[in-house]
C-alpha positions in Angstrom: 0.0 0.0 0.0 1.2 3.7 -0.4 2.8 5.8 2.2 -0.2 7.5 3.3 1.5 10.9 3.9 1.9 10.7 0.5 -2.2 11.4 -0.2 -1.7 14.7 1.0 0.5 15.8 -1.9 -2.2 17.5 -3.8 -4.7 17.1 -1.5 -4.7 19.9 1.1 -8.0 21.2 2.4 -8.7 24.5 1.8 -10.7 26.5 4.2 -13.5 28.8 1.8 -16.3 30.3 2.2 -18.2 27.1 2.0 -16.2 24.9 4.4 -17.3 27.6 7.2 -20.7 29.0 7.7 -21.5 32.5 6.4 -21.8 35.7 7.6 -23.6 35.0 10.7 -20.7 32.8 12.3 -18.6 36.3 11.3 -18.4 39.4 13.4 -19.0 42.4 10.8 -15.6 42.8 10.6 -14.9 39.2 9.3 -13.6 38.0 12.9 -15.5 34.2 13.7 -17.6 34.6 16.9 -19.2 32.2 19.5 -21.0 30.3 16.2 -17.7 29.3 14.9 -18.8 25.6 15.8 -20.7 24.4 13.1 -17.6 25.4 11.1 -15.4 23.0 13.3 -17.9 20.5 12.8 -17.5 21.1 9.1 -13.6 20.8 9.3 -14.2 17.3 11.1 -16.6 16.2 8.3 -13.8 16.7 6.1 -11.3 15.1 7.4 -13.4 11.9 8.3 -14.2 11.6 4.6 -10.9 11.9 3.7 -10.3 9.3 6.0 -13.0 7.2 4.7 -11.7 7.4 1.3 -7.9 6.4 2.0 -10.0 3.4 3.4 -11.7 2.4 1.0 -8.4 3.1 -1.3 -6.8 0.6 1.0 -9.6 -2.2 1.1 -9.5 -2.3 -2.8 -5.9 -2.9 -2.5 -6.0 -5.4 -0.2 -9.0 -6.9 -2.1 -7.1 -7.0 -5.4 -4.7 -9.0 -3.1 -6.8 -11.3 -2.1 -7.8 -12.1 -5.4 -4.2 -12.4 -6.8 -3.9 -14.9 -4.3 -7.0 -17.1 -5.2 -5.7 -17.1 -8.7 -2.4 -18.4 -7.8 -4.2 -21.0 -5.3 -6.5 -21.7 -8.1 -3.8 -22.1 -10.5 -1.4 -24.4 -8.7 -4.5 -26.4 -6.7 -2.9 -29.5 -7.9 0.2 -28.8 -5.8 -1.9 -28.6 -2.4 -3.2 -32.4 -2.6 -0.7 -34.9 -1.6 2.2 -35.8 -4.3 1.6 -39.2 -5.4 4.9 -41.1 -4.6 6.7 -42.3 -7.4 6.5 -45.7 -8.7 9.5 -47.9 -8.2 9.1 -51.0 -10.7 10.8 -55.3 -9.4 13.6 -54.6 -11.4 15.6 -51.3 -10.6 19.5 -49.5 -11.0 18.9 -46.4 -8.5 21.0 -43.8 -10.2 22.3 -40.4 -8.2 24.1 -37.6 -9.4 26.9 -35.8 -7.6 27.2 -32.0 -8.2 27.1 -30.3 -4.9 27.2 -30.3 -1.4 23.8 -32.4 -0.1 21.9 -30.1 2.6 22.1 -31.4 6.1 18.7 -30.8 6.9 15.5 -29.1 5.4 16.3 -25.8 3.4 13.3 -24.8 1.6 12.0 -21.9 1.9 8.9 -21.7 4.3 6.7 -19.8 2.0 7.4 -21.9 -0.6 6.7 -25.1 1.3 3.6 -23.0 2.8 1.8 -23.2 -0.2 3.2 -26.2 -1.7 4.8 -24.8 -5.0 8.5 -26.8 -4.2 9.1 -30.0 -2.9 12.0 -30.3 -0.3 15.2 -31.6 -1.7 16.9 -34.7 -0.9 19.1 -34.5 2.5 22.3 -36.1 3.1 20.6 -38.5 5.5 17.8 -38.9 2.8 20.6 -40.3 0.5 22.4 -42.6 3.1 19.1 -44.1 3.9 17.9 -45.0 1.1 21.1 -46.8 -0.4 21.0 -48.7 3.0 17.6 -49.5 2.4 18.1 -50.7 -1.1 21.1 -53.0 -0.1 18.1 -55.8 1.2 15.2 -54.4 -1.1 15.3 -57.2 -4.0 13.6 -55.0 -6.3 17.2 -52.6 -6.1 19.8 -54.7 -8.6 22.4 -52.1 -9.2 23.4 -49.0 -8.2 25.1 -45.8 -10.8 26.5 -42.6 -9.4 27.5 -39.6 -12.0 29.8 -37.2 -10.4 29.8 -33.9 -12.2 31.7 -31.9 -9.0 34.4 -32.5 -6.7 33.1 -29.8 -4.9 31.9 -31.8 -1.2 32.8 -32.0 2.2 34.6 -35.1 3.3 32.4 -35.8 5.6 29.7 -36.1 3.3 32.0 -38.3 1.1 32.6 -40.3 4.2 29.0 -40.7 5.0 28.0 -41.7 1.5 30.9 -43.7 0.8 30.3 -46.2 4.4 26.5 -46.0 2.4 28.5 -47.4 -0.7 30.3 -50.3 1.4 27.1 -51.3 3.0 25.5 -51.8 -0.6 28.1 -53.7 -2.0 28.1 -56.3 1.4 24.3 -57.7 0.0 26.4 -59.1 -3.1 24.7 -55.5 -5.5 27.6 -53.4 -7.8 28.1 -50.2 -7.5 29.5 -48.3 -10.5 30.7 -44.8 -10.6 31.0 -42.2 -13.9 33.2 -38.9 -14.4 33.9 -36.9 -17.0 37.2 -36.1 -14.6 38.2 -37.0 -11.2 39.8 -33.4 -9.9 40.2 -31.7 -13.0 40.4 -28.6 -11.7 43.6 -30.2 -9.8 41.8 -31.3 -6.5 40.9 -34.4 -6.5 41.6 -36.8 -3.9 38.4 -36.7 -2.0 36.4 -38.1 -4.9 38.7 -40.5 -5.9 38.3 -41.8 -2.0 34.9 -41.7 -2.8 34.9 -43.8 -6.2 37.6 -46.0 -4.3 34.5 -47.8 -2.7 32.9 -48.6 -6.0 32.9 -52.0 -8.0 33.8 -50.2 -11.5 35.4 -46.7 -12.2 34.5 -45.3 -15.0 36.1 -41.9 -16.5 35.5 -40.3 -20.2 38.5 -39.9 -22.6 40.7 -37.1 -22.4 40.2 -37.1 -18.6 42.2 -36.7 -15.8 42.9 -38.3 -12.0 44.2 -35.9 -9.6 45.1 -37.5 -6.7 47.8 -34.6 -5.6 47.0 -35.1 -1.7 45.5 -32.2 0.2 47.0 -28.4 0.6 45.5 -25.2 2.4 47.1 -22.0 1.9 46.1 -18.5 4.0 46.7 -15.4 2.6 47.5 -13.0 5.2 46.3 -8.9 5.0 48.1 -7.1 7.5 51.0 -5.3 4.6 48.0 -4.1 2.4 46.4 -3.1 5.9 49.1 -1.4 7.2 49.7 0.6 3.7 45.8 1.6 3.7 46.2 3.0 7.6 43.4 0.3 8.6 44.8 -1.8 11.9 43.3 -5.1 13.1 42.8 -4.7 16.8 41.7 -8.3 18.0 42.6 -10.4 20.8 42.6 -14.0 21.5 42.0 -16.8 24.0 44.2 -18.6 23.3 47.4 -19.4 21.2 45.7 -21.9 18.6 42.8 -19.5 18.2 43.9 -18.2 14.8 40.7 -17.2 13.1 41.6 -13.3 12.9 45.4 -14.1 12.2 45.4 -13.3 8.7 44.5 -10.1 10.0 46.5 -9.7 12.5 50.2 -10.8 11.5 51.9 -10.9 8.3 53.0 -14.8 8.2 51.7 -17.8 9.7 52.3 -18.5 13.3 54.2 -21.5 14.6 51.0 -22.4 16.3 49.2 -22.0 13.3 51.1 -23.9 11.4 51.7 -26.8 13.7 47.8 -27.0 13.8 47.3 -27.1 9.9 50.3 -29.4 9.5 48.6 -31.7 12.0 45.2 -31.5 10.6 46.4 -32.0 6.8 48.2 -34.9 7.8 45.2 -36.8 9.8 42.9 -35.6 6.8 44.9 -37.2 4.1 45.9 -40.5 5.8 41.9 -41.0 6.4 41.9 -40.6 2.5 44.7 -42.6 1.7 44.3 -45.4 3.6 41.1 -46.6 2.8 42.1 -46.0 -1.0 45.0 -48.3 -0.2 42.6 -51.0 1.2 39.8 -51.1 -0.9 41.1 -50.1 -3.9 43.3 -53.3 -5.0 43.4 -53.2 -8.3 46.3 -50.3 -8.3 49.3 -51.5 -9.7 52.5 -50.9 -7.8 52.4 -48.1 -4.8 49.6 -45.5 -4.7 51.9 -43.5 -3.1 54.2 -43.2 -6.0 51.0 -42.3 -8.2 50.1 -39.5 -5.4 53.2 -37.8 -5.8 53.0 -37.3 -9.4 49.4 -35.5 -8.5 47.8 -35.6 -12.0 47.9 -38.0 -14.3 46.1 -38.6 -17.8 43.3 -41.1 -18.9 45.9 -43.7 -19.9 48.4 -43.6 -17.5 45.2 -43.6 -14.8 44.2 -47.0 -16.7 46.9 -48.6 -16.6 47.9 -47.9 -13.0 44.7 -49.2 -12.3 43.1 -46.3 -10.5 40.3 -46.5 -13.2 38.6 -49.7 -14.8 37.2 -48.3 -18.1 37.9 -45.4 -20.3 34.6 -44.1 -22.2 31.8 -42.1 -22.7 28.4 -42.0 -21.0 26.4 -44.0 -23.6 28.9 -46.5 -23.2 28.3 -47.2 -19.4 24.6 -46.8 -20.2 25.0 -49.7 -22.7 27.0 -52.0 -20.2 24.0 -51.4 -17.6 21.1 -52.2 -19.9 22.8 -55.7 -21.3 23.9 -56.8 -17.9 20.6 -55.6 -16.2 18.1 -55.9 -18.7 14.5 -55.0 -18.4 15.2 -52.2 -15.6 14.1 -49.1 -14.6 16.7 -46.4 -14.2 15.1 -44.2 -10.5 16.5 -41.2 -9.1 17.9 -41.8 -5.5 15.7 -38.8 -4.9 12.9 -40.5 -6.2 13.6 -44.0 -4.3 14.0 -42.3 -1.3 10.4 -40.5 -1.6 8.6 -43.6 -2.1 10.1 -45.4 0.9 9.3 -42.6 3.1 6.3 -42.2 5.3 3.2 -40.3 3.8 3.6 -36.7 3.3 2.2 -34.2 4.6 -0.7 -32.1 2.5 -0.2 -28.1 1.9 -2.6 -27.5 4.9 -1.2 -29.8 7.2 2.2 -28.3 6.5 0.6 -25.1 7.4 -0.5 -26.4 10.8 2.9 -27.9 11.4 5.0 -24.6 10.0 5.4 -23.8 14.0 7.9 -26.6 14.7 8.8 -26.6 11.5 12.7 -27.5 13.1 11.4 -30.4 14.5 11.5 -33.5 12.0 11.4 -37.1 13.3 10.4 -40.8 12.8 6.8 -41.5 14.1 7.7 -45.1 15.5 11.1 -44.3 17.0 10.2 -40.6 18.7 13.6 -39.1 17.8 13.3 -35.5 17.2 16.0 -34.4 15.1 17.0 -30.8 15.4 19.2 -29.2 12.6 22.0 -26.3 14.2 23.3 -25.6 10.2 25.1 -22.4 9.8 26.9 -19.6 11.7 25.1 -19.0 15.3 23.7 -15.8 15.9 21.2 -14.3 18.7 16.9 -14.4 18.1 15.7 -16.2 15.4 17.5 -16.3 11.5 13.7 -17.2 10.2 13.0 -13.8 8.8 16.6 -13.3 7.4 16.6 -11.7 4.1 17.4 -13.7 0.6 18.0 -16.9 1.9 20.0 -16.0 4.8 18.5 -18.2 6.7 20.3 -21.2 5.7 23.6 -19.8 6.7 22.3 -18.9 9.9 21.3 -20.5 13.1 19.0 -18.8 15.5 19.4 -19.9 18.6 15.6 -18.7 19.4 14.6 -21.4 16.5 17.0 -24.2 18.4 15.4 -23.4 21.3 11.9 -23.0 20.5 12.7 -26.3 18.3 14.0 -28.7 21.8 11.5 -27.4 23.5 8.9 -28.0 21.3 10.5 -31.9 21.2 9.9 -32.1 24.8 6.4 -30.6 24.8 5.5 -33.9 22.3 7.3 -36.0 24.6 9.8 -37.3 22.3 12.2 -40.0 23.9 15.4 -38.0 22.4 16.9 -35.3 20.6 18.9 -35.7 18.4 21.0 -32.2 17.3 22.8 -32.6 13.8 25.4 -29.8 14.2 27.0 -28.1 11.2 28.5 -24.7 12.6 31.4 -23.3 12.6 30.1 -21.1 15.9 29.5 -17.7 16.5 27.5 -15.7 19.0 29.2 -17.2 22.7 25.8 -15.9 24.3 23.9 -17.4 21.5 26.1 -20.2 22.2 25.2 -20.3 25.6 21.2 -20.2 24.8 20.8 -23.4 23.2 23.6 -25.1 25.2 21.2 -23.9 28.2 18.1 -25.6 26.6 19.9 -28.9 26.0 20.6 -28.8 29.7 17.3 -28.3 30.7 16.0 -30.7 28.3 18.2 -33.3 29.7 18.4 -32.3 33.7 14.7 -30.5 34.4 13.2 -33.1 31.5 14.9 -36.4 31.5 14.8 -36.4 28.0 18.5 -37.7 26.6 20.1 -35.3 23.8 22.4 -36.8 21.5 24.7 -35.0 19.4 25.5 -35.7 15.5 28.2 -33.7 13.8 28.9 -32.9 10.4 31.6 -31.3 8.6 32.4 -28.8 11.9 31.4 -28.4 15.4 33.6 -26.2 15.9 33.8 -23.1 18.6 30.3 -22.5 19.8 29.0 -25.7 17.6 30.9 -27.3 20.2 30.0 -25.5 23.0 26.3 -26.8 22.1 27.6 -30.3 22.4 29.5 -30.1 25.3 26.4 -31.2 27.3 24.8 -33.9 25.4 24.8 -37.4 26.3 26.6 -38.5 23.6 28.7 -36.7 20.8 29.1 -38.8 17.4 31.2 -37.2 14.9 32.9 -38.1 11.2 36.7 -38.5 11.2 37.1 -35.7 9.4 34.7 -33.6 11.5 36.5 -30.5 12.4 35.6 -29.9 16.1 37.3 -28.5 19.1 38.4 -25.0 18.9 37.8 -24.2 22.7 38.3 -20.9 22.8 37.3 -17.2 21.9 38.5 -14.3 19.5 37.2 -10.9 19.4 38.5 -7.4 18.5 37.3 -4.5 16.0 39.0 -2.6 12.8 40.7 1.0 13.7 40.4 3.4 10.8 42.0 6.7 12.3 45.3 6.3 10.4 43.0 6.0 7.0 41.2 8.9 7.9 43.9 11.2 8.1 45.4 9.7 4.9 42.3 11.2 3.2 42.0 14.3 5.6 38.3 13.0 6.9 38.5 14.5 10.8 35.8 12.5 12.8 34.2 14.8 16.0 32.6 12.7 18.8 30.2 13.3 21.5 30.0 10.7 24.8 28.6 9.6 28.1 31.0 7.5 29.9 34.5 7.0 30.1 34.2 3.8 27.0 31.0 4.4 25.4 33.2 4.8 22.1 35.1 1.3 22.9 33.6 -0.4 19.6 34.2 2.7 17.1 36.1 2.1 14.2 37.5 5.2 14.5 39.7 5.5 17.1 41.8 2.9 18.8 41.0 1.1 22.1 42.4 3.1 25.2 44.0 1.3 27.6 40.8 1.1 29.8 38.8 0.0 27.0 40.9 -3.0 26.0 41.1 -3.8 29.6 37.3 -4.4 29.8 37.3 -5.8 26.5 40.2 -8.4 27.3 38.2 -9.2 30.9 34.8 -10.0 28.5 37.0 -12.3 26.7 38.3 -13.9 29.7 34.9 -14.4 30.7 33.5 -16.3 27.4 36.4 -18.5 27.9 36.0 -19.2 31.6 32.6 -20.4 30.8 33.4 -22.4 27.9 35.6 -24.5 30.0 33.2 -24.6 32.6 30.7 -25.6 29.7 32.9 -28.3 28.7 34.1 -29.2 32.3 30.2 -30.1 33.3 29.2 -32.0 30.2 32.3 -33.9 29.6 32.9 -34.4 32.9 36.6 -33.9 32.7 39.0 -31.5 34.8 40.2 -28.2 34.2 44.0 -29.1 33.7 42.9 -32.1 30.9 40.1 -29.5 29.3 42.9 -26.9 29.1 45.7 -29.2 27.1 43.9 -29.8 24.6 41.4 -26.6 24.4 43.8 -23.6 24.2 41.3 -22.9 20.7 42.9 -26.0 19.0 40.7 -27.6 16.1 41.0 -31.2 16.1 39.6 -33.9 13.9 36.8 -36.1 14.9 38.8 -39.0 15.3 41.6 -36.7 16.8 38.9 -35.6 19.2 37.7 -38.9 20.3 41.3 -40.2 21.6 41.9 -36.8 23.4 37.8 -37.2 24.9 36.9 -34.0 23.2 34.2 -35.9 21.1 32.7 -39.5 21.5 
């Protein structure tokens, strides 16, 4: 609807002779006297039908709303009744495509799932499931994965790939097809992943890169310094690095010690299972590794690949030694094993707890924390936000929702890198109450980090599972601002500035923290720490000396973090 101030562009009332009475409500010398009422009365008259009109402006607005939004109910009807599942023939190859990281738990938008227009997309755990499933479901013969991306977590590939294992144990092949394996030069992690398949299949002209693992941090403090811009931030403690490449202007040995340790405990969980399952590589894998890329024939006759050709020819292979199947969608599969789904107005009625999803006959809630946690809820973040945030309202609101339904557990799938400490400490809070004031047990599932506050939120549960290559830990806290004076007076910009209190300017970017405000600043930092390890203390129950050796902000692996008792 308009701004209504704006109606009153061009429409000013204008007091004449016939918004007033005449000559009788006037002295003789034009002055109003004691009769001036009825002219009031007309003013009022006025101004309630100018009143009554921006009404009835407004009511045909909303009307013409309304009936938008019949048309597009009208028009998409069909989408409100229940999908029919999709029908899964006796003979079947379930097929999947990789070409992106899978979403660890729902991410549709609610509007959209409001009125039905979008179906929600297949979930990491949707995929796992249903290739577990179809490892004892006779009509399943076969199963075909096309990877178009390198680009996925490795816990994801870990997940998928125990999936993979599982299939193959019923006596069913799984085959796997690329165009390339790493061709942009990075390529380990899928080849781990097609490791675990029966037949590797890769088109001509394509490449194995099987380089090992690298990360490289550039480091901004130079440029900084040249612009006048300083990076005030302090840390607790040494392996809390997260603002270093503001901060310093080369890795510190800390730092580096950390990466180094974490590269290496990533790459051996790559390698070794490469080693083990894949035994058709002739002579050492090692010796292949080192060369890092290699070309479709030398890759075929190393044995890191069984075939060399093009998709029609894998296509061709399938129908003559599966004939008379059905190619499904893993997507598809998984839809028409699940329960019955909901309609468009049951979704409606169930949009309130619309973070609570869970398994009718086993009452597990299972609660998604996916994305960066920050105060309140992230529901009504702009353009998608959502789905990089976690509101630690929603989390809340979500466990105790679970408890309300008398679930028997919770189960929280954590994939956060942190954020918020006092956001933190909200949903830690409700897990504890959950557990302690409810009795009802909350069990912890990580996925590619649970790091920092993610960890702070599963510090308490009952149980903490984790991938090996979960990236956990990081018990600690880093905080600071930007100082822009010294750009300032490079460009001659003089900033003036009013106060009440001695620190009431502590977080300006314009200035640099006085001595007393980085005092307080440091004691809040202290603070979020003490608590952490007091978090951690309580729900691991562990002791201060152990918690510190290995907290300190160092970021461990999941299976680094279950010898040291961080996870497990």
């Amino acid at each position: 609807m308009r701004n209504p101030s704006k109606w009153f562009r061009g429409r000013t009332v204008i007091l004449s002779s016939s918004t007033v009475s005449g000559a009788k409500n006037r002295g003789y010398d034009g002055s109003r006297n004691s009769g001036g009422r009825s002219g009031i009365f007309g003013i009022l008259l006025k101004i309630l039908a100018f009143f009554w009109r921006l009404f009835r402006r407004a009511c045909v607005i909303v009307g013409f709303v309304a009936i938008i939004s019949w048309i597009v109910i009208f028009a998409f009807s069909d989408k409100f009744e229940q999908r029919k599942k999709p029908e899964i023939g006796n003979n079947v190859i379930l097929s999947f495509t990789l070409n992106g990281q899978l979403p660890e738990g729902k991410s549709q938008p609610e509007y959209m799932k409001l009125l039905g227009l979008e179906e929600e997309p297949l979930t990491l755990y949707g995929a796992v499931n249903a290739i577990e499933k179809a490892a004892s479901d006779p009509r399943v013969k076969a199963l075909v994965f096309e990877a178009e991306s390198a680009g996925y977590d490795i816990t994801q590939m870990q997940e998928l790939r125990a999936a993979i294992m599982s299939f193959k144990k019923s006596g069913k092949k799984a085959y796997i097809y690329s165009e390339s394996y790493g061709e942009g030069g990075y390529g380990l992690g899928l080849y781990y992943f097609a490791s675990a398949f029966d037949e590797i299949w890769m088109q001509p002209v394509g490449i194995v890169a099987i380089g090992g693992i690298s990360a490289e941090m550039p480091f901004f403090k130079g440029i900084m310094d040249r612009f006048g811009v300083e990076a005030q931030f302090f840390q607790r403690k040494e392996y809390k690095n997260a603002m270093e490449h503001l901060t310093a202007t080369h890795m510190s040995p800390k730092s580096r010690e950390e990466t180094e340790g974490l590269i290496q405990n990533m790459a051996l969980q790559l390698v070794a299972p490469i080693k083990h399952d894949r035994t058709k590589i002739v002579g050492n894998f090692d010796d292949w590794m080192s060369k890092g890329l290699l070309t479709d024939d030398v890759a075929l006759k190393a044995g890191l690949i069984d075939h060399l050709g093009y998709e029609e020819e894998i296509v061709a292979k399938l129908r003559g030694a599966y004939p008379h199947t059905q190619k499904v969608s893993i997507a598809d599969y998984a839809e028409s094993i699940a329960p019955d789904q909901m309609n468009g107005s049951e979704r409606a009625k169930k949009s309130s707890s619309k973070s609570v999803s869970a398994a009718p006959k086993a009452r597990v809630a299972v609660i998604a924390v996916e994305g960066m946690i920050v105060s309140g809820s992230a529901s009504g973040s702009p353009y998608g936000l959502q789905s990089q945030l976690a509101g630690a309202e929603d989390v809340k609101s979500a466990i105790e929702e679970a408890v309300r339904q008398n679930y028997d557990a919770i189960i929280l799938r954590i994939n956060s890198p942190g954020g918020s400490p006092s956001a933190s400490e909200t949903i830690a809070h409700a897990v504890d109450w959950a557990q302690n004031k409810r009795k009802i047990p909350v069990y912890v599932s990580m996925g590619n980090v649970a790091a920092s506050g993610g960890y702070w939120i599963a510090a308490g549960a009952k149980k903490i599972y984790a991938m090996p290559a979960t990236l956990t830990g990081s018990i600690g806290v880093v905080g600071g601002k930007i100082n822009l004076q010294k750009l300032w007076e490079k460009y001659d910009i003089h900033w003036e500035s009013v106060s009440y209190g001695q620190n009431a300017a502590m977080m300006s970017f314009n200035t640099p923290f006085s001595a007393s405000e980085q005092a307080q600043f440091e004691a809040s930092l202290d603070n979020v720490y003490a608590h952490f390890i007091a978090r951690v203390k309580k729900g691991r129950k562990m002791n201060e000396a152990d918690i510190e050796a290995i907290a300190k902000g160092h970021v461990w692996t999941g299976r680094t973090s279950q010898e040291k008792r961080v996870g497990g």
